[in-house]
Backbone as CSV, one residue per row, in Angstrom:
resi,resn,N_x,N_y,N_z,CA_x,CA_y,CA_z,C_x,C_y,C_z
1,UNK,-8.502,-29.306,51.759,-9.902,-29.674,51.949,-10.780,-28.436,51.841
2,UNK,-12.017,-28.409,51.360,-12.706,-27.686,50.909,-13.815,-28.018,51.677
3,UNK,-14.888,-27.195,52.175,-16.497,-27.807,52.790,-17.288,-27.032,51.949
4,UNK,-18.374,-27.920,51.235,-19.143,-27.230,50.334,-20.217,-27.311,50.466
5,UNK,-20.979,-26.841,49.724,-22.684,-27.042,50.127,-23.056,-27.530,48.439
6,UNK,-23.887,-28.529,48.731,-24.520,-28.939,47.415,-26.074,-28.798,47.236
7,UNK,-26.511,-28.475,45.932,-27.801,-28.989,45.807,-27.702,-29.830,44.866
8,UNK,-29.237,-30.646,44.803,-29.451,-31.580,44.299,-30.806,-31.854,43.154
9,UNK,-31.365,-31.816,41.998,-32.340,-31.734,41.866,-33.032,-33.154,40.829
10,UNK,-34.196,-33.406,40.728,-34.166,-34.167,39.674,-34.215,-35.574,40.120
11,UNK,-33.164,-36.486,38.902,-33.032,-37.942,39.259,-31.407,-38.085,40.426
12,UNK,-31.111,-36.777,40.417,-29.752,-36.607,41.798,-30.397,-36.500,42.760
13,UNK,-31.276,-36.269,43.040,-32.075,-35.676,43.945,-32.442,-37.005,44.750
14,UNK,-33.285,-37.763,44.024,-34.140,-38.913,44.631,-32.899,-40.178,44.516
15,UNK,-31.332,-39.872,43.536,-30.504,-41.279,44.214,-29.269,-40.713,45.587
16,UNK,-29.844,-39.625,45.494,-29.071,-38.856,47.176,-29.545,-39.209,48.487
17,UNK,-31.016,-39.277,48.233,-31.974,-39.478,49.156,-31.867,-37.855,49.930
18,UNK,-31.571,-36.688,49.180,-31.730,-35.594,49.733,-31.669,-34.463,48.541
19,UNK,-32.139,-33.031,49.217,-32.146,-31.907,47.954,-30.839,-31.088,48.376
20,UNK,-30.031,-31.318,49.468,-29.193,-29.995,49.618,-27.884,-31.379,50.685
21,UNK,-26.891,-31.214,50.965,-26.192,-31.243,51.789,-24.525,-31.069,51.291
22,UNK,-24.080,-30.702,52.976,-22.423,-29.951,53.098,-21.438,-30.881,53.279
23,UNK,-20.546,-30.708,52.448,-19.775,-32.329,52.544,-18.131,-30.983,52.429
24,UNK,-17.056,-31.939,52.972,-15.946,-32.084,53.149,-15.597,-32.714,51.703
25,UNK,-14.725,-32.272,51.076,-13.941,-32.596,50.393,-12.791,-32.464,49.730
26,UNK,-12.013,-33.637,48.763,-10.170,-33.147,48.702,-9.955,-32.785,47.380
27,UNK,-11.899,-33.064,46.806,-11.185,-32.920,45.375,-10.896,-31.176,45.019
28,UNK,-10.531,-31.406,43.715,-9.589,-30.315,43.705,-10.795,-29.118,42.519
29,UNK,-11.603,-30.025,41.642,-12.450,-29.258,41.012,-13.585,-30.155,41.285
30,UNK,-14.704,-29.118,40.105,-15.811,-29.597,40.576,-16.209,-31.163,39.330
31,UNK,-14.798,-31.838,38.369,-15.062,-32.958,38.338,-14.902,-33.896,39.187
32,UNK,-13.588,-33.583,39.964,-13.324,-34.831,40.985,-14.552,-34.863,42.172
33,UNK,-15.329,-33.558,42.726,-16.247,-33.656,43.307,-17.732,-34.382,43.067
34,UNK,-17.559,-34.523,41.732,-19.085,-35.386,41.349,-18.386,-36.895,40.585
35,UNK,-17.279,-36.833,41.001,-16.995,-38.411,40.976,-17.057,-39.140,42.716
36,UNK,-16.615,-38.530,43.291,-16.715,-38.738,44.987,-18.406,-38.998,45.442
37,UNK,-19.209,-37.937,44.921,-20.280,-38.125,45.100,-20.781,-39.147,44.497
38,UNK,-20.888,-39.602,43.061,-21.293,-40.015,42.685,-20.957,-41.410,43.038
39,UNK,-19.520,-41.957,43.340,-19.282,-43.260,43.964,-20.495,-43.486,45.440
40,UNK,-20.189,-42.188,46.049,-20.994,-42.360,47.130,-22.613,-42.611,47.448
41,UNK,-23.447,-42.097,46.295,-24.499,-42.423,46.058,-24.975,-42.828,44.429
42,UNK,-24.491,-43.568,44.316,-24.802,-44.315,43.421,-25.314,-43.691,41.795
43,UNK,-25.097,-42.399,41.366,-25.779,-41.644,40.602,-25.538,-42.370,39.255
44,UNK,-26.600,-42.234,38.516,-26.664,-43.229,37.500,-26.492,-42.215,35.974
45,UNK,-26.449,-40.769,36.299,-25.740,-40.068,34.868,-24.216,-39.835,35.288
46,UNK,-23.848,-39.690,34.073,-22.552,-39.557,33.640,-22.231,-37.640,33.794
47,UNK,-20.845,-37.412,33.695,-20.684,-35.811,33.742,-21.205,-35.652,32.528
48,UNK,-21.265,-36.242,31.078,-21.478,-36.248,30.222,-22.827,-35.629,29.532
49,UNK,-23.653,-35.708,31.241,-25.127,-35.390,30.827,-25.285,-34.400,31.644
50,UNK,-24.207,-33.928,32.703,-25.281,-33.069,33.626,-24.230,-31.638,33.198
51,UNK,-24.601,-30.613,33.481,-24.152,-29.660,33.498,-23.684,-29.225,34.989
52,UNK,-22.763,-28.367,35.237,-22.327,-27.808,36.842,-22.441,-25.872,36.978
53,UNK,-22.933,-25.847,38.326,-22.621,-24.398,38.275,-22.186,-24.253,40.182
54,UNK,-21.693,-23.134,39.866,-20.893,-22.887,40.976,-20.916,-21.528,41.705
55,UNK,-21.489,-21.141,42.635,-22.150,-19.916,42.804,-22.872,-19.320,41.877
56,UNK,-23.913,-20.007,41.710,-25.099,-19.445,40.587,-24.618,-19.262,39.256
57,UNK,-23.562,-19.725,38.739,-22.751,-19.490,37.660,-22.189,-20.538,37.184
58,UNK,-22.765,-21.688,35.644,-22.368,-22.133,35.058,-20.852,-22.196,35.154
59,UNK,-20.330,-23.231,35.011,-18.514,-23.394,35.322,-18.066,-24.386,34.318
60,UNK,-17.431,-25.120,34.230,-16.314,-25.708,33.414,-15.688,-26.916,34.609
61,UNK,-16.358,-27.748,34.160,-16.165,-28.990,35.129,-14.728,-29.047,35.324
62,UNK,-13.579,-28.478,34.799,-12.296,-27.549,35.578,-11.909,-26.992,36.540
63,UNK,-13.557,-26.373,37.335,-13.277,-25.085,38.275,-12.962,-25.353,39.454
64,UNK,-11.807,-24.838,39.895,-11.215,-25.193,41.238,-12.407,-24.702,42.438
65,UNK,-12.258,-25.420,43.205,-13.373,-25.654,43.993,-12.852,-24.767,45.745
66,UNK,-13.555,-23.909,45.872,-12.881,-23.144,47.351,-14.317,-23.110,48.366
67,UNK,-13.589,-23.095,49.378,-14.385,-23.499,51.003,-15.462,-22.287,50.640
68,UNK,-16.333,-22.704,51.049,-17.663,-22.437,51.031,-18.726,-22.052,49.500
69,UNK,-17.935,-23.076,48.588,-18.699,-22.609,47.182,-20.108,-23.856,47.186
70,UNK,-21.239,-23.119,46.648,-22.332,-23.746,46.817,-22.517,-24.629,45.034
71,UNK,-22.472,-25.943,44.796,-22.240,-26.273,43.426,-23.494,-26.920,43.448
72,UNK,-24.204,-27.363,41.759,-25.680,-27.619,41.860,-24.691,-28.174,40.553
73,UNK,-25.624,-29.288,40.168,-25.392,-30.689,39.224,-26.464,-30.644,38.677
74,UNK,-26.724,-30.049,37.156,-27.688,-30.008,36.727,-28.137,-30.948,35.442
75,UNK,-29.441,-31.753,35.781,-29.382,-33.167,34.816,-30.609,-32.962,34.091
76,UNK,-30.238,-33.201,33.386,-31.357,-32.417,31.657,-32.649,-33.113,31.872
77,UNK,-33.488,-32.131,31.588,-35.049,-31.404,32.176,-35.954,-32.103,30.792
78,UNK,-36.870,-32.675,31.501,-37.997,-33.419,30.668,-39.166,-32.076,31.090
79,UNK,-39.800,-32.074,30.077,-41.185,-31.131,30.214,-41.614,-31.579,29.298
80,UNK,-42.890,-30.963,29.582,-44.272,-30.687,28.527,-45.418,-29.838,28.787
């Protein structure tokens, strides 16, 4: 088990109903971690769309995941 800290931004953001929280978890990288989440709140993109980083550092939805890593789920940016 791993305890991590997440952020959240965007359309993760508003189906979390939060911008940051520390969760317990068994997964082992940071895909099985945004499948857990994502069962858990309902997130409506796919890994397909979001990008991951993992201590401020872009990762490889591969990356083994250790107690106290801070991971951010990043879901592609509308501007103008």
């Amino acid at each position: 088990m791993a305890r991590v800290r997440l952020k959240y931004y965007a359309v993760l953001r508003e189906q979390a109903g939060r911008g940051e929280e520390t969760v317990e978890t068994g997964a082992a990288d940071a895909a099985g971690l945004f499948e857990e989440l994502a069962a858990r709140h309902g997130f409506s993109l796919g890994r397909d769309r979001l990008r991951v980083a993992v201590n401020a550092e872009f990762a490889d939805w591969s990356r083994t995941l250790a107690d106290g890593d801070e991971i951010v789920f990043i879901p592609p940016v509308a501007g103008g």
